[in-house]
Kinemage of the C-alpha trace (Angstrom):
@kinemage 1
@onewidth
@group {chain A} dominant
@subgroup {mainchain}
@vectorlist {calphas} color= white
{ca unk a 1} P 18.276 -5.037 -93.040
{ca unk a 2} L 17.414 -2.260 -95.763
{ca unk a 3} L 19.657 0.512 -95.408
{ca unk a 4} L 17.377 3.501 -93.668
{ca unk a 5} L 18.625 7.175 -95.490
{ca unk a 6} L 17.476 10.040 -92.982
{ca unk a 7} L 16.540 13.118 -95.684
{ca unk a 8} L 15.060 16.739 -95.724
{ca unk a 9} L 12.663 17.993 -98.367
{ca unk a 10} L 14.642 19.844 -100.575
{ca unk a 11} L 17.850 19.170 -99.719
{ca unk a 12} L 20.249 19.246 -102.681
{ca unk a 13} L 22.722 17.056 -100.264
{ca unk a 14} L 19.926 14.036 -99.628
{ca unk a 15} L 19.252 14.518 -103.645
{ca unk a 16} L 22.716 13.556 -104.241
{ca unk a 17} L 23.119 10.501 -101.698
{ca unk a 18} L 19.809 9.206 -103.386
{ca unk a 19} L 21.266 9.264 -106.273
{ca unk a 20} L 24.576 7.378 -105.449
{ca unk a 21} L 22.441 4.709 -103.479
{ca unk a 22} L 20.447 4.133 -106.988
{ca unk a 23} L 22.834 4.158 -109.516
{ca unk a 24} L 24.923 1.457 -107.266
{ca unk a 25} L 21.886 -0.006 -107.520
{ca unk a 26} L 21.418 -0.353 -103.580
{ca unk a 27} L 17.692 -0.407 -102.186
{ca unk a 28} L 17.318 1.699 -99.110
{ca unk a 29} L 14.527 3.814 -97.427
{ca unk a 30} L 14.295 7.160 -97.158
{ca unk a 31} L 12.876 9.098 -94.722
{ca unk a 32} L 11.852 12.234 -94.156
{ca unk a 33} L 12.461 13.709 -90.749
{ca unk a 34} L 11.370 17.051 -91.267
{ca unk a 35} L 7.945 14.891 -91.188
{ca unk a 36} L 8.682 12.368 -89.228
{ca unk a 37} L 9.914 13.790 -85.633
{ca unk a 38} L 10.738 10.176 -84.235
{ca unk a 39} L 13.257 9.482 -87.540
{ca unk a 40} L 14.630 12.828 -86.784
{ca unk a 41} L 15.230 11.996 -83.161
{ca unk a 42} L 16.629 8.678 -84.090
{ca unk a 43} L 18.997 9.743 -86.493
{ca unk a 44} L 20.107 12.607 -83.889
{ca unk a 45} L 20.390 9.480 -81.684
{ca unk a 46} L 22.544 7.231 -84.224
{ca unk a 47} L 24.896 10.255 -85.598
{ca unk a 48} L 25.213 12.582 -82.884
{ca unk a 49} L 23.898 15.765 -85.237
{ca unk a 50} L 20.708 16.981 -86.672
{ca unk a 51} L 22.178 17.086 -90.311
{ca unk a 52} L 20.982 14.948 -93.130
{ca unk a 53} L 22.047 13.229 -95.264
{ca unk a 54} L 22.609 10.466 -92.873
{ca unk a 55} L 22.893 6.861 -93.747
{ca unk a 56} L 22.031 3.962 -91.652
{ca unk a 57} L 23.275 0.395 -92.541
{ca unk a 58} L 23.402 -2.039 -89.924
{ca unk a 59} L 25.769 -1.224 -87.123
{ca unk a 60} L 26.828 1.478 -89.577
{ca unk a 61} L 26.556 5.224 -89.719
{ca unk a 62} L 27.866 7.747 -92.614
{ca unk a 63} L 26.369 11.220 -91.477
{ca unk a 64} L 26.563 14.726 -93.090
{ca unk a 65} L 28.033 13.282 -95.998
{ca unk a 66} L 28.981 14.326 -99.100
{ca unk a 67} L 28.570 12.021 -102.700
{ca unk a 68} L 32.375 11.277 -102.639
{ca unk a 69} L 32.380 10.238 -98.776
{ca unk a 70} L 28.926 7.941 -99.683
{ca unk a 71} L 30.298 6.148 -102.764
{ca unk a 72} L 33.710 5.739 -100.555
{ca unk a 73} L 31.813 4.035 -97.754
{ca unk a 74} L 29.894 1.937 -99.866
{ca unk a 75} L 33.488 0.609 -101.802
{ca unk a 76} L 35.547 0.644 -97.950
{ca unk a 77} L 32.554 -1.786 -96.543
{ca unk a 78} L 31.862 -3.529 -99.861
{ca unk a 79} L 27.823 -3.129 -99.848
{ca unk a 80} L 27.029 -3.754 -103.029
């Protein structure tokens, strides 16, 4: 499953986790949930907030997250 990477327009935060996820070279999909009210339900659903950047891998959630805590997560649950 392709890592799904709940963002909001403009969001220096998202910018950053995008970022980590490409220069780790890790393919993911990013969506939008101040467009897409079902994503932003969904990730409310997964992470129990409304914040973004949240990351969902599998049976894995890293929400509200800053670079550090991403490029931590990915090295704690080897996902390269």
């Amino acid at each position: 499953m392709t890592p799904i990477l709940y963002i909001k327009t403009g969001c220096p935060w998202c910018s950053a986790a995008e970022a980590v996820l490409d220069r780790n070279g890790i393919s993911y999909d990013p969506i939008d949930v101040l467009r897409d009210r079902a994503a932003f339900h969904r990730m409310k659903e997964i992470s129990g907030q409304s914040k973004a950047p949240t990351l969902e891998w599998e049976d894995r959630v890293l929400a509200d997250f800053a670079p550090e805590d991403l490029e931590a997560f990915i090295k704690e649950n080897n996902l390269k």
